[in-house]
N, C-alpha and C positions, 0 to 999 in steps of 0.2 A: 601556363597561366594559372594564377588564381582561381581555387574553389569558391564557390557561394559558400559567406561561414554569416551565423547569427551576428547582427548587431552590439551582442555585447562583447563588453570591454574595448570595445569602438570608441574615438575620441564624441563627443557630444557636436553634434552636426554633419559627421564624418558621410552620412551618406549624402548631401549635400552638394560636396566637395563635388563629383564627376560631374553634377548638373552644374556647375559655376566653370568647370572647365570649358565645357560646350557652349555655355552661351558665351563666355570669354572670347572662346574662336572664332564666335559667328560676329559678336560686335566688331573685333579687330579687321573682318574683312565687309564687310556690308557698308563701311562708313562712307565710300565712294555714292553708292546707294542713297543713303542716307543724306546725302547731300545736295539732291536733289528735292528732295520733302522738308528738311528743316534747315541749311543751309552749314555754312561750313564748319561755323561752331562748335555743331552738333557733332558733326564730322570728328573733329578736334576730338571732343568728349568721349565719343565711340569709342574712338583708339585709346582712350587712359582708362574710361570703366571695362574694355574687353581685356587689358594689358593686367589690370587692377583684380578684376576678376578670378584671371588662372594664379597669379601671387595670392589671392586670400584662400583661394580652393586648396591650395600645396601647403599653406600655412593652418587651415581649417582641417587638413587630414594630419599634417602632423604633429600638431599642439606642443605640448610638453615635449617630446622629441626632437623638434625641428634644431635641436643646439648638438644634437648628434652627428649633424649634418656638415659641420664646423669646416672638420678638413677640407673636403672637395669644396667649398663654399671659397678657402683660403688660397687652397693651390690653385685652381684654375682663376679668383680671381688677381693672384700675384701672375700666371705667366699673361692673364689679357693685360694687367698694365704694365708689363715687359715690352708686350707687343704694342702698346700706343705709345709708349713712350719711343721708340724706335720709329713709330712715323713722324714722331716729333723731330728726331734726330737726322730721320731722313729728306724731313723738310718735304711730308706728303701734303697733298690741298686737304683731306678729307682731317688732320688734326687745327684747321683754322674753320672747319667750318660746321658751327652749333647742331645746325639739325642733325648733320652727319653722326655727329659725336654721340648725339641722344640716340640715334637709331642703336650704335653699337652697346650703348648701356642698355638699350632694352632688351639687345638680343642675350645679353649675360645673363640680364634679372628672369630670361625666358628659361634659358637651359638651367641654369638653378633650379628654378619651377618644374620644369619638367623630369629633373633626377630628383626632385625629394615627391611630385607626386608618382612618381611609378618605383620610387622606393619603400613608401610608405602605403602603396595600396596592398589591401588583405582580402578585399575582397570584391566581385566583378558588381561596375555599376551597368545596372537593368535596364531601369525605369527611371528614379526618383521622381523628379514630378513633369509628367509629358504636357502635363497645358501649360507649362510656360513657355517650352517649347515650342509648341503649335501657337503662341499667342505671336512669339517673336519671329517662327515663321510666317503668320501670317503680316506682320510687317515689312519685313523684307520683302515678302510679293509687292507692297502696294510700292514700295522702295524702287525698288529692280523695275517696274514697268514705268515710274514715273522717269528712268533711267531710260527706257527702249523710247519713250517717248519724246524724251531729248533730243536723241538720238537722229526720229525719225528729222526731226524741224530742222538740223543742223545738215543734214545732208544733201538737203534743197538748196545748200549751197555751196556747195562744193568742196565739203574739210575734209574729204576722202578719208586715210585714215585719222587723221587728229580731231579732238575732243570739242576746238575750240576754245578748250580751256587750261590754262596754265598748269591746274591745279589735276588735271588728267593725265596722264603719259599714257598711251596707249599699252604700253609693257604693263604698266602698273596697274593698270583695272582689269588686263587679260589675268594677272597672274593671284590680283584678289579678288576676282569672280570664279578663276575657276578652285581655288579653294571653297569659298563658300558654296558652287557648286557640290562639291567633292562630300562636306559636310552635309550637305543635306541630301545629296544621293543616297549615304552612310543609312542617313535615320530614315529617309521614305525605305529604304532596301531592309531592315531589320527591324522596322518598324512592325506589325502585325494588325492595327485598324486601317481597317478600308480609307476612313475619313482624313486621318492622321498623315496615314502614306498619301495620299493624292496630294495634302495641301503641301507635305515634303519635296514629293517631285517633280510637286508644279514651281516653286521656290527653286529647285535645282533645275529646271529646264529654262525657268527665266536668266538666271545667272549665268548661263551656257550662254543664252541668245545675246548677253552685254558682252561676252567672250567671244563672241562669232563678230562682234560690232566692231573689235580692236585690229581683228586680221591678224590676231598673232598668230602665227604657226606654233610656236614651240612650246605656247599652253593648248593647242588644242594634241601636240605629239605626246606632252609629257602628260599632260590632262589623264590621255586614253592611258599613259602606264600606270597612275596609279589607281585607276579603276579595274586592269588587270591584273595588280597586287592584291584589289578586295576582294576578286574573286579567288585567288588561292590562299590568299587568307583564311577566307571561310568555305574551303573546300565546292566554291558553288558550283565546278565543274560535274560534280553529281548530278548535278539537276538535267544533266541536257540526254535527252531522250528523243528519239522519235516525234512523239505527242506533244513533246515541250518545245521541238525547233519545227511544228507547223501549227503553233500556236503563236510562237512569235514570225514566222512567214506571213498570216496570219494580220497581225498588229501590222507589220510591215505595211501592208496591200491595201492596208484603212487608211493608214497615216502619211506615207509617199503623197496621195491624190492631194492630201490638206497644207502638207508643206509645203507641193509646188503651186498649190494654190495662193498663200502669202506669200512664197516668192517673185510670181509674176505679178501680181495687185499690186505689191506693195514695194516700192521705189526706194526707199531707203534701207528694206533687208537685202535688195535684188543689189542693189550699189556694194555696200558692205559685202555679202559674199563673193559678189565679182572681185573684189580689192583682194580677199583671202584666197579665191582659185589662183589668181595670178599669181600670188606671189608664194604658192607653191608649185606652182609652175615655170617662176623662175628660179628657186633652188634646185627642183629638178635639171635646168638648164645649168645652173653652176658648177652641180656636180657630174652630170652623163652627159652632157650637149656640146661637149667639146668649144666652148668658151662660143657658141652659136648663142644669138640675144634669144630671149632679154635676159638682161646681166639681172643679175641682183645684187644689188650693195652691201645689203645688211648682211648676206653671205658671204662676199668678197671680203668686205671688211671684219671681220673676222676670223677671215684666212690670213689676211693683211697682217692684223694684229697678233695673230699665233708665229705667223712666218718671223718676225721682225722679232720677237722672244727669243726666238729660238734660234737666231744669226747671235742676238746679245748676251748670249747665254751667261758669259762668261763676268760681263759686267755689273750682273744683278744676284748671282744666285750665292753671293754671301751673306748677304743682309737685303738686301731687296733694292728695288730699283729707285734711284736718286732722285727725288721730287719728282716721284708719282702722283699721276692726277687722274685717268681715266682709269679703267677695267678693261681687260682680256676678254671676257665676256666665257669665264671657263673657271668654275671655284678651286681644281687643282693649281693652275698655273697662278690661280690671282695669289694664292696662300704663301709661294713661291717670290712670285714679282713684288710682293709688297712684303714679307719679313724674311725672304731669306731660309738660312740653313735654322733661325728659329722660329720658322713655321714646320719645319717637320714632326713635332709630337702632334700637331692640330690638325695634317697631312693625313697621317697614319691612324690615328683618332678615326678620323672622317672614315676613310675606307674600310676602319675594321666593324666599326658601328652600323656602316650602310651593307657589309656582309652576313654582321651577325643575324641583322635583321631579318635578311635573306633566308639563312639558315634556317633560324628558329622558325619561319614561314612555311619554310618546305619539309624540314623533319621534326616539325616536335608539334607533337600532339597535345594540340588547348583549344578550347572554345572563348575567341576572342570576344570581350564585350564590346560597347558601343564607345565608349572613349578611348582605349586600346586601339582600336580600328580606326578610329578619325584624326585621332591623332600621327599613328604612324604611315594612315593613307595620304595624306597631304606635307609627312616629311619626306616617302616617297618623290611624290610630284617635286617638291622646292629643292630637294637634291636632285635631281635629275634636270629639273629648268637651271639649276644654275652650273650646268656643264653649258650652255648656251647661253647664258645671260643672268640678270641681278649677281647682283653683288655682294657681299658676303653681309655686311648692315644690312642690307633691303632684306633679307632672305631669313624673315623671324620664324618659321615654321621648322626652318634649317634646323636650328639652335636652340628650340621646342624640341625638334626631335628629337637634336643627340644627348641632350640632356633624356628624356623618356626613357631611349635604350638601353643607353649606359646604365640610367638607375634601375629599371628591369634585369639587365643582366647583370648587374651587381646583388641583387636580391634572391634574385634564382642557385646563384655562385653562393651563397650564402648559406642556401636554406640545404643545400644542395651538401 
């Protein structure tokens, strides 16, 4: 990682740029939130000033430079219209249909973003300015509970797990709550005011609680790994001592007594977690229970869908599979089923970028900053959820991420 170097010879605004990354991430996923408080519009807006935001931030760090950027800008965007154009050929749903088309332009205009801003960082963002921060965390609190509030009316009627609303998918507010969780974990945990970190983690424990509302399993599976990346990220395994694990034993013995106390009160958390025990309780049963109930579908079907791959092997995996319409729910296989033998640089790509990151975590000695860390903690998570689910357009954190890596370890290869 990057030393702390002075300000000069910095482009003009340059320190800026990490705080426009950050709130960029929080906007893109709070919008569900958001929609709640000021309606969908607003929602709408979220997602273009958060998307708008990290493109100015990458553009604001690398000023005059940004045309150095040229080639990777060209090749990777000649092989994505190799690759669309082949779904055209292939006569897939996802090239007839607008929203879809846009998701995948953003996730381009993302990984651009993210290889010229972790190409062109010189130096770790700290601080820049935390009350905007804390101003926008404190709106996402009032967000998020008028969200749990929703929530609670809706259950007095029996939507188990659905939103009741078209414009909700359960996957899809599991999987942008627990990033905005993840992010504001990031900042209350590295945070240093008292005041600052509370209003952080209270902001990230509410975002948790809309994630506990969806019963997704595999944000709260993949959730907990990339909070186990922050912590060897930043060595926090140090911390645990004696003093410090009857400290949090401690926390535990206070805070147990409060949560089963919301739990049993209160009818709509007690519903919703019942929805979530079950139903890892029937993936448990899918995979040890010897096909003993309860089934579970969303498990089965996904064995379904991997089985039935992998009988056809042979009639897809030249160019991909012939008016494709659904997802595998598995980012290798999907890269596979839908281009073929040229999805293999994008394959190979994926895997060596999701190792190196690995790598550089476990043996190389930096002191990660705060965008560093939020960034590649929630590309953690969206590559690992989408070994289980989202799809490769849905999964803009993905395509954030490996854009970040790759231009990190192109800089380092560099300097080096």
């Amino acid at each position: 990682m990057i030393n702390d170097l002075e300000d000069s010879g910095l482009p003009k605004y340059y320190k800026y740029s990490g705080l426009l990354v950050i709130v960029g991430l929080i906007l893109l996923y709070w919008s569900q939130a958001l929609y709640f408080v000021a309606g969908n519009q607003m929602r709408m807006l979220s997602l273009v000033f958060g998307l708008g935001s990290i493109v100015a931030a990458a553009c604001m760090r690398a000023k005059e430079r940004i045309l150095q950027h040229a080639p990777l800008v060209i090749i990777s965007g000649v092989y994505f219209c190799v690759l669309a154009f082949l779904t055209k050929f292939q006569g897939h749903a996802i090239w007839y249909d607008r929203i879809q088309l846009i998701f995948c332009f953003v996730c381009l205009i993302l990984f651009w973003s993210g290889y010229i801003l972790a190409r062109e960082k010189r130096h770790n963002f700290l601080s820049a300015d935390h009350r905007v921060l804390v101003i926008i965390a404190g709106i996402a609190i009032i967000c998020l509970l008028a969200f749990l509030r929703y929530v609670k009316n809706i259950s007095f009627h029996g939507s188990l797990r659905d939103f009741g609303e078209t414009t909700l998918n359960p996957v899809g507010v599991a999987y942008a709550n627990t990033c905005l969780c993840l992010v504001f974990l990031v900042l209350g945990v590295v945070n240093r005011g008292l005041i600052t970190k509370s209003i952080y983690l209270l902001a990230a424990s509410l975002a948790l609680g809309v994630v506990m509302t969806s019963a997704s399993r595999g944000a709260v599976i993949w959730g907990t790994s990339g909070v186990i990346y922050f912590i060897l990220l930043n060595r926090y395994w140090r911390y645990i001592s004696i003093k410090n694990l009857f400290v949090a034993l401690a926390a535990c013995i206070l805070v147990i007594p409060v949560i089963f106390l919301i739990y049993t009160t209160n009818y709509a958390v007690s519903e919703r977690m019942d929805i979530l025990i079950k139903r890892f309780e029937a993936m448990y049963y899918s995979f040890f229970g010897g096909g003993q109930a309860p089934i579970d579908l969303s498990t089965s079907s996904r064995q379904m869908y991997w089985y039935q791959y992998y009988t056809t092997f042979k009639e897809w995996v030249i160019l991909g599979e012939r008016g494709y319409i659904g997802y595998p729910h598995n980012q290798w296989l999907e890269i596979f089923v839908r281009f073929g033998f040229l999805g293999l640089p994008l394959f190979l790509i994926s895997i060596f970028l999701f190792l190196r990151l690995g790598i550089d975590t476990l043996f190389q000695r930096f002191r990660p900053d705060i965008e560093y860390s939020i960034i590649t903690v929630i590309f953690v998570f969206g590559y690992m959820q989408s070994m289980t689910s989202l799809s490769l357009q849905a999964n803009r954190v993905l395509w954030l991420g490996f854009g970040y890596v790759l231009g990190g370890f192109i800089a380092r290869r560099m300097r080096n």
